[in-house]
C-alpha positions, -999 to 999 in steps of 0.1 A, spaced: -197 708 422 -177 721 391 -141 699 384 -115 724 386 -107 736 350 -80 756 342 -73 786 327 -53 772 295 -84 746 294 -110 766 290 -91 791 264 -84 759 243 -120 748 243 -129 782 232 -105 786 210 -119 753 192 -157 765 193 -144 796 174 -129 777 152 -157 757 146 -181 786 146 -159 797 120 -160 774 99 -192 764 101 -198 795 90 -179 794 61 -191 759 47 -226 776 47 -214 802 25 -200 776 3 -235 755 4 -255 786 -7 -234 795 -34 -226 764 -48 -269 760 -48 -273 725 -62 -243 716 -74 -235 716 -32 -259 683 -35 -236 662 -55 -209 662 -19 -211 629 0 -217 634 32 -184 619 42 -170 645 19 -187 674 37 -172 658 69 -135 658 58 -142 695 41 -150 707 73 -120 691 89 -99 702 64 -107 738 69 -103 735 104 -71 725 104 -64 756 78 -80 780 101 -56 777 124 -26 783 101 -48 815 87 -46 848 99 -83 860 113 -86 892 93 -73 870 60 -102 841 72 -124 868 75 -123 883 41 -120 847 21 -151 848 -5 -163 813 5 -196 820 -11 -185 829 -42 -163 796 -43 -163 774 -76 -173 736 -77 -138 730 -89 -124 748 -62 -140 724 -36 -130 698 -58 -90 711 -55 -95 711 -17 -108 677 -13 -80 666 -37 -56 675 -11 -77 656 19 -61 620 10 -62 595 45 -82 627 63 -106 615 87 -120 620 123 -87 622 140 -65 617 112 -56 651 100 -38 661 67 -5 669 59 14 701 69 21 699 33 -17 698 25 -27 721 45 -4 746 33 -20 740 -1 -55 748 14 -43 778 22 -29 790 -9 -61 782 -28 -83 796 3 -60 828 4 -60 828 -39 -99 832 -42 
């Protein structure tokens, strides 16, 4: 038998695989068009990027997500974003003051 779920529940776990869907998404733009340079990330750093994003998606608008060029990004422009990712981690997330930079370099490209 299914545990009772509620309502709010199961819109926040959607809400998080959207988000995640998202940006996935996104970072696979970034891979492509960062070709082999996209290499020279640390798999830890791949991690936090992804985190990082997250945590700006959900202080983005979706139609201003939506029309973000992530595959035309620049290596230094990933570089800029992890600069801002200090102490990020699994459960540690970054600043409201970082993540308000993400945002202006996501929403400047």
């Amino acid at each position: 038998m299914m545990p009772d779920v509620t309502q709010a529940e199961i819109g926040r776990r959607m809400y998080h695989v959207h988000r995640e869907k998202r940006v996935e998404h996104a970072v696979k733009l970034m891979q492509q068009g960062l070709g082999p340079a996209w290499r020279s990330l640390k798999v830890e750093e791949i991690g936090i990027l992804r985190h990082v994003l997250q945590c700006t998606w959900n202080k983005i608008d979706q139609k201003q997500w939506d029309s973000i060029p992530f595959g035309k990004m620049q290596w230094d422009t990933v570089r800029k974003i992890l600069s801002h990712s200090e102490g990020v981690s699994p459960g540690c997330n970054p600043s409201p003051d970082a993540v308000a930079e993400i945002k202006k370099i996501l929403l400047a490209l």
